[in-house]
C-alpha positions as CSV (number, residue, x, y, z in Angstrom):
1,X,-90.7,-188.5,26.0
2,X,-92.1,-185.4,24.2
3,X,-94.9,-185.2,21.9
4,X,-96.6,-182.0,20.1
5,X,-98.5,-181.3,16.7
6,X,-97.4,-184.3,14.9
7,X,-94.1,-185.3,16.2
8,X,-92.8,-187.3,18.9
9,X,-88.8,-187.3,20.5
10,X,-88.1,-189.7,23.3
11,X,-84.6,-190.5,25.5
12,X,-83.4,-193.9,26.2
13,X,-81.9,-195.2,29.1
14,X,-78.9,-195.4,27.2
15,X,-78.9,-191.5,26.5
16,X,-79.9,-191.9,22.9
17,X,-82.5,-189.7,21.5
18,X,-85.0,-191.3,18.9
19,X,-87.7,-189.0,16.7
20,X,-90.5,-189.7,14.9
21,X,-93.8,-188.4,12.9
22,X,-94.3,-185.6,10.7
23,X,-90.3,-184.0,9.6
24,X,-91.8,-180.8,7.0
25,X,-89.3,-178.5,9.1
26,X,-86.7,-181.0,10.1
27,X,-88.1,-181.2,14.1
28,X,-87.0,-184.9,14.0
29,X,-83.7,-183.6,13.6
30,X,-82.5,-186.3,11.3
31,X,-80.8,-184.1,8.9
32,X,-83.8,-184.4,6.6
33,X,-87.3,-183.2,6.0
34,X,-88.7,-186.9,5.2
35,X,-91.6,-187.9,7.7
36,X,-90.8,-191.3,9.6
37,X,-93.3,-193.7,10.9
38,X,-90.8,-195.6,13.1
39,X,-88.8,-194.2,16.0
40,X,-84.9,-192.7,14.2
41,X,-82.1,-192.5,16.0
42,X,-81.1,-188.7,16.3
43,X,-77.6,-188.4,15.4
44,X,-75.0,-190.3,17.3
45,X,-75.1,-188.6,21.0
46,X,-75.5,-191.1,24.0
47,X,-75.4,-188.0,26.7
48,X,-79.2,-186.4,26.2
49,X,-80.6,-186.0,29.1
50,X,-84.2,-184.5,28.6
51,X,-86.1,-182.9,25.4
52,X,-89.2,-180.4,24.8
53,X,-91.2,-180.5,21.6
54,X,-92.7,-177.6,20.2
55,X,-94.8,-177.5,17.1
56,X,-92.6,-177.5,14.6
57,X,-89.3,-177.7,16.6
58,X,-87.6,-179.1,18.9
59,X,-85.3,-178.4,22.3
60,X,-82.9,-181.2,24.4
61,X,-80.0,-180.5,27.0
62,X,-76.7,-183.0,26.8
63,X,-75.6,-184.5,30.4
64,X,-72.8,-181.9,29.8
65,X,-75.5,-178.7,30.8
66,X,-75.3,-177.7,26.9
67,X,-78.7,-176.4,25.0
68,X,-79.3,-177.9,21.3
69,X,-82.5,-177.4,19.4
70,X,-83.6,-178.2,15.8
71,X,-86.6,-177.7,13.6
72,X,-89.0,-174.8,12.4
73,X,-87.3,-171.3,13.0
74,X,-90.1,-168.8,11.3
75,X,-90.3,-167.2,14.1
76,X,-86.6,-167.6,16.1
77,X,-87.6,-170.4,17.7
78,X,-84.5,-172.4,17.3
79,X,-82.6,-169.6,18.8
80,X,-79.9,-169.2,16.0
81,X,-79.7,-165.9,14.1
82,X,-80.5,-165.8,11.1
83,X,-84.0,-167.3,11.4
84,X,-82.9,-170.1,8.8
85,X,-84.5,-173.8,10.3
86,X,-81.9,-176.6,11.0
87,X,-82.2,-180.1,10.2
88,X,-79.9,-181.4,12.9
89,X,-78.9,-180.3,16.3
90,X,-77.6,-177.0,16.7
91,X,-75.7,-175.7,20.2
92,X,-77.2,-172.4,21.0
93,X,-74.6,-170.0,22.9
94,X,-71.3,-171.7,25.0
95,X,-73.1,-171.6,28.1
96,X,-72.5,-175.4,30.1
97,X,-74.9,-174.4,32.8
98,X,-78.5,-175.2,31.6
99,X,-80.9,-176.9,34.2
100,X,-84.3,-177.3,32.4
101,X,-85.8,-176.5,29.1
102,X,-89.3,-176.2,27.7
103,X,-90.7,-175.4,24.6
104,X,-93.9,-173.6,23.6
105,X,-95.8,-174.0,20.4
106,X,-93.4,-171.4,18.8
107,X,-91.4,-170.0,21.3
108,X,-88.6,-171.8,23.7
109,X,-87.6,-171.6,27.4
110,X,-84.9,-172.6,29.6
111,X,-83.8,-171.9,33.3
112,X,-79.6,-172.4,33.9
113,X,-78.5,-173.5,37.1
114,X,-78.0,-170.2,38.4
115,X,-81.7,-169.4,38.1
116,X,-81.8,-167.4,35.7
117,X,-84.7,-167.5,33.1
118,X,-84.0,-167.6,29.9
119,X,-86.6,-167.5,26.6
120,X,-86.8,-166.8,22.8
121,X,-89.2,-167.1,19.6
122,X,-92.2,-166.1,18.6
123,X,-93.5,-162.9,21.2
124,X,-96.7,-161.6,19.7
125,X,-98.4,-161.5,22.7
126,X,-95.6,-161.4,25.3
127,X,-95.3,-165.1,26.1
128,X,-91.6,-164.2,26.7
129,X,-92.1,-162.3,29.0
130,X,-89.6,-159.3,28.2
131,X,-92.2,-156.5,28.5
132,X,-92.0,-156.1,24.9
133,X,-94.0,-157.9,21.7
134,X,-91.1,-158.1,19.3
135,X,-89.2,-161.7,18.6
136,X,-86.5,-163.0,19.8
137,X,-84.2,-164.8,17.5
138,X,-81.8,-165.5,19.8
139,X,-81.9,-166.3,24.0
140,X,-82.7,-163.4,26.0
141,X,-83.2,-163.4,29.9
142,X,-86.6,-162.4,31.4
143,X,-85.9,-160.2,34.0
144,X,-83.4,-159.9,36.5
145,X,-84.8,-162.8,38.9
146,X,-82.2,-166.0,39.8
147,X,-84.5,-167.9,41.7
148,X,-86.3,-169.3,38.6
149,X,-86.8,-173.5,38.8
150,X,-89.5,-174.3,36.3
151,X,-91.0,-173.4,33.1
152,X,-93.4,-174.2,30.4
153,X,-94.6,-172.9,27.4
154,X,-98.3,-173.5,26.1
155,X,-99.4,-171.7,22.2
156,X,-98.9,-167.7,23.3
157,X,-98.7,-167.9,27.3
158,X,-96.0,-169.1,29.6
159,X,-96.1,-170.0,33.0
160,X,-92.9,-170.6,35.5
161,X,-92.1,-171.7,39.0
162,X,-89.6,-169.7,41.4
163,X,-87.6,-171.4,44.4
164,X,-90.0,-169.6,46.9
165,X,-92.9,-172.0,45.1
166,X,-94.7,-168.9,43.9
167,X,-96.3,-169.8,40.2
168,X,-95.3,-166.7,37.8
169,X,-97.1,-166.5,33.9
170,X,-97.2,-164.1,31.2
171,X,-98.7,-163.9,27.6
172,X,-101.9,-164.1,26.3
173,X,-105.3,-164.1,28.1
174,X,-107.9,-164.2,26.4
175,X,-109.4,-167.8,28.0
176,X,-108.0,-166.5,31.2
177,X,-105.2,-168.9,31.3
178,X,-103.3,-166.9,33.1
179,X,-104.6,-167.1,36.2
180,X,-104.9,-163.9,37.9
181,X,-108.2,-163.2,37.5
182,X,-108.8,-161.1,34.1
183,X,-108.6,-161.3,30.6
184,X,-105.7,-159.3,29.9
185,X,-102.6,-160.0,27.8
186,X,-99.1,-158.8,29.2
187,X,-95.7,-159.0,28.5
188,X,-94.0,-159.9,32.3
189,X,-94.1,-162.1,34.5
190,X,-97.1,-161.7,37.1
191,X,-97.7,-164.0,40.1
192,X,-100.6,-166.4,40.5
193,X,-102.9,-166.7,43.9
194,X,-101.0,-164.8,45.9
195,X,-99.7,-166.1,49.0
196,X,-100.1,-170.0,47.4
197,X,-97.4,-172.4,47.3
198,X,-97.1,-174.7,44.5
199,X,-95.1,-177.4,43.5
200,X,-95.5,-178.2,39.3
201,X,-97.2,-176.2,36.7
202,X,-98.1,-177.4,32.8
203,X,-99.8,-175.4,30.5
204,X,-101.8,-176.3,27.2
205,X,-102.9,-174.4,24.4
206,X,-105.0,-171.9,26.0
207,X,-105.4,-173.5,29.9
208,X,-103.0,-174.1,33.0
209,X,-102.9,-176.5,35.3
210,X,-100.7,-177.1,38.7
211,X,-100.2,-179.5,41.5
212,X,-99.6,-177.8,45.3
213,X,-97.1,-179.4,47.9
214,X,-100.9,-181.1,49.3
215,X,-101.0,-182.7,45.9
216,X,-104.5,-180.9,45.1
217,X,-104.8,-180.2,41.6
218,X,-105.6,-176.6,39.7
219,X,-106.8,-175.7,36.9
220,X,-108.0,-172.0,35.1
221,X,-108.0,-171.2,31.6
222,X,-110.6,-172.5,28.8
223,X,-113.0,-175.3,29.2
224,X,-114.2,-175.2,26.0
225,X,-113.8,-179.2,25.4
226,X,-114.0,-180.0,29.3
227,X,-109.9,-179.7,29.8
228,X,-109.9,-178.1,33.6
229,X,-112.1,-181.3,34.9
230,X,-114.8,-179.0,36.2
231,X,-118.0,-177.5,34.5
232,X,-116.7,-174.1,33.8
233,X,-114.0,-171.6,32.4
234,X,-112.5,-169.7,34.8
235,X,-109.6,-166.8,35.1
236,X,-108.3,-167.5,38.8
237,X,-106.6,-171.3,39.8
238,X,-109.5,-173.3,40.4
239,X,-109.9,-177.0,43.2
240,X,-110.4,-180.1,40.4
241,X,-111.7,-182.3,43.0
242,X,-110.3,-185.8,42.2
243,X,-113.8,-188.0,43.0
244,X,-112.8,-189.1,46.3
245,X,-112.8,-186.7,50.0
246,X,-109.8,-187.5,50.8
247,X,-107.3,-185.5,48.7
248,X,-103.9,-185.7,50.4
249,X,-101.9,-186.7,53.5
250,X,-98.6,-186.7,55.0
251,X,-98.0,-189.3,57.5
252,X,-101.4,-190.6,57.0
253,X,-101.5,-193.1,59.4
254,X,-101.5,-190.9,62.3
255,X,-105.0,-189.0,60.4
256,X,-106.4,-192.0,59.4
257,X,-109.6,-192.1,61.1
258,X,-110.0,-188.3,60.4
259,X,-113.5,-187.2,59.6
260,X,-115.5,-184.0,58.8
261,X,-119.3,-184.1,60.2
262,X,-121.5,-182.3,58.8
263,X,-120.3,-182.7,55.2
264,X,-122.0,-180.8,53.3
265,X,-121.7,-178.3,56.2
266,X,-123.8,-174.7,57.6
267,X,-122.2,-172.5,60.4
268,X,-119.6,-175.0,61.9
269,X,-118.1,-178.2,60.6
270,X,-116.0,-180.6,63.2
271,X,-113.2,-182.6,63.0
272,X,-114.1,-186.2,64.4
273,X,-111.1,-188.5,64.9
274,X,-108.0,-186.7,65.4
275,X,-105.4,-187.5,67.9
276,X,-104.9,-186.2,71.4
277,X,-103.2,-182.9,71.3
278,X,-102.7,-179.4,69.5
279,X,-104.2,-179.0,66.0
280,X,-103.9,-176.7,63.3
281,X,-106.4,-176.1,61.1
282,X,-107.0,-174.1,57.6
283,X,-109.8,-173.6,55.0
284,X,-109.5,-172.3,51.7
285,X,-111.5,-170.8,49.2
286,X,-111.8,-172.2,45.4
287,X,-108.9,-169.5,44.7
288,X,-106.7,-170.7,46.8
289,X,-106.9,-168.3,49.8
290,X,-106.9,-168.9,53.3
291,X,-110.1,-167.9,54.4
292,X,-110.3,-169.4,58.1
293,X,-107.7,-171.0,60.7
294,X,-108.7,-172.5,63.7
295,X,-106.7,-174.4,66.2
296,X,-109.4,-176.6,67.9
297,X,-111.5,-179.5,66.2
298,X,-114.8,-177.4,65.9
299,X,-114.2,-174.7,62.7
300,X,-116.7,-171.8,62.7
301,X,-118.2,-171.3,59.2
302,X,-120.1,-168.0,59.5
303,X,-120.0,-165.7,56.9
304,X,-118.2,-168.0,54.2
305,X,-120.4,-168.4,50.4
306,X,-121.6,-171.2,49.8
307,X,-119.4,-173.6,47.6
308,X,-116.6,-176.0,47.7
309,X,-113.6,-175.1,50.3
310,X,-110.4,-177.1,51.1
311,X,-110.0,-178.1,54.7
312,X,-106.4,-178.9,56.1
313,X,-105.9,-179.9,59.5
314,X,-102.0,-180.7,61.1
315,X,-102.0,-182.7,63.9
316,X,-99.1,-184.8,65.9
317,X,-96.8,-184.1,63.0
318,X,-99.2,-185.3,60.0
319,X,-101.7,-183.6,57.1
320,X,-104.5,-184.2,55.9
321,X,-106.5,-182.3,53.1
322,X,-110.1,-183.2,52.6
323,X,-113.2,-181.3,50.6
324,X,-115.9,-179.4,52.3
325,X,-118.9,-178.1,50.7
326,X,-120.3,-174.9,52.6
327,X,-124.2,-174.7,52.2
């Protein structure tokens, strides 16, 4: 299911597609512009296999790798030429190999299977990412890359995941939703925490969030109505702690027992509990940085700021990720 300003599409298990909600620019794509309260089958199709609402339109890929959208086109959203909106499905280009698709507030994306990335629509600020500002009416390819897996597409920026699980965004910046530490709007892709790994990325109106392979959540943008989970704004990919010290683990059992002592800590923090044998351990830093590694259970803290840190430590083939506030 997919739901934006004031429509909603959804897929059945039977590969039906079903709309609803407001239908002024025919983004239910029921071949009219008449709002529906209930859920309306979308033409006959049983092969959709995933949709992407955008604000006034809407995107969906067939089983068959094919690309359809529908809706509001003001701005070459659609991706059909001329910028006319469609009330029903249309196929944009031949191409059978389209992997994932994700629409923005008035721009599109889409990655094809050869990892290539792919976006149109509205470009006022470069949330396309094709080092220009004009519109796209049709797709275009960002870049030359063809390691692209991911995309998504909040009101002017865009953010994007490569195979490599570097996080790539572009567009606007005012609320530093961008993530690389200013307030600067640009037309390309740019990386985000260098060195970082992540593994899913989701953007909203003017804030990012992402999840890393640990399963510790990010956040950086605006935090104007409390959306990053944490008391400020912020321009870099910021730790939402999730209530609990314990954050993530692989093979948990085996880490179970794992504990850090002092917590909150001053000059050295150890790691009570861990099994018998080599360790690895490695602290970062709010932004994501590896600031400290260590390969016994006592971790020297000298000369780290005070504030929240993440501390992961392997050990007989298992993970663990806990906090650990630095006084």
């Amino acid at each position: 299911v997919s739901a934006n300003y004031y429509h909603a599409v959804a897929r059945r298990a039977d590969g039906t597609l079903w709309a609803w909600g407001y239908n002024g620019d025919g983004q239910l794509g029921i071949g009219t512009t008449t709002d529906q309260l209930l859920p309306v089958q979308v033409g006959p199709a049983t092969d959709w296999q995933s949709v992407s609402t955008g604000s006034f339109h809407t995107l969906a890929l067939r089983t068959n790798g094919t690309l359809w959208a529908w809706g509001g086109n003001g701005q070459g959203q659609v991706g059909t030429s001329p910028s006319a909106s469609s009330l029903v499905p249309v196929q944009l280009s031949t191409a059978t190999n389209w992997a994932t698709v994700a629409a923005g507030s008035s721009h599109s994306l889409a990655v094809r299977t050869d990892g290539t990335l792919w976006a149109w629509g509205y470009n006022a600020s470069g949330q396309l990412g094709t080092s220009s500002m004009a519109n796209s009416l049709t797709p275009t390819q960002v870049g030359t890359v063809a390691t692209w897996q991911t995309a998504a597409g909040g009101h002017g920026h865009t953010a994007a995941g490569r195979a490599d699980g570097t996080l790539w965004a572009w567009g606007y910046n005012g609320d530093g939703q961008l993530g690389n530490g200013s307030t600067f709007t640009q037309s390309y892709p740019a990386a985000i925490g260098a060195g970082a790994s992540w593994r899913q990325v989701a953007v909203g109106y003017s804030h990012s969030a992402a999840i890393r392979p640990d399963g510790t959540l990010w956040a950086w943008g605006s935090n104007a109505r409390g959306q990053l989970g944490q008391p400020n704004s912020t321009a870099l990919p910021t730790y939402i702690p999730n209530g609990s010290i314990t954050l993530a683990s692989a093979n948990a059992s085996a880490l179970a027992t794992w504990q850090l002592v002092p917590n909150p800590a001053h000059g050295r923090v150890q790691l009570l509990g861990l099994p018998t044998g080599p360790v690895a351990v490695r602290l970062f830093d709010a932004q994501g940085r590896v600031v400290r590694t260590a390969a016994t259970a006592a971790v020297p803290l000298d000369g780290l700021a005070p504030g929240l840190y993440l501390l992961q430590a392997t050990a007989a083939q298992a993970t663990r990720t806990q906090r650990l506030l630095v006084e």
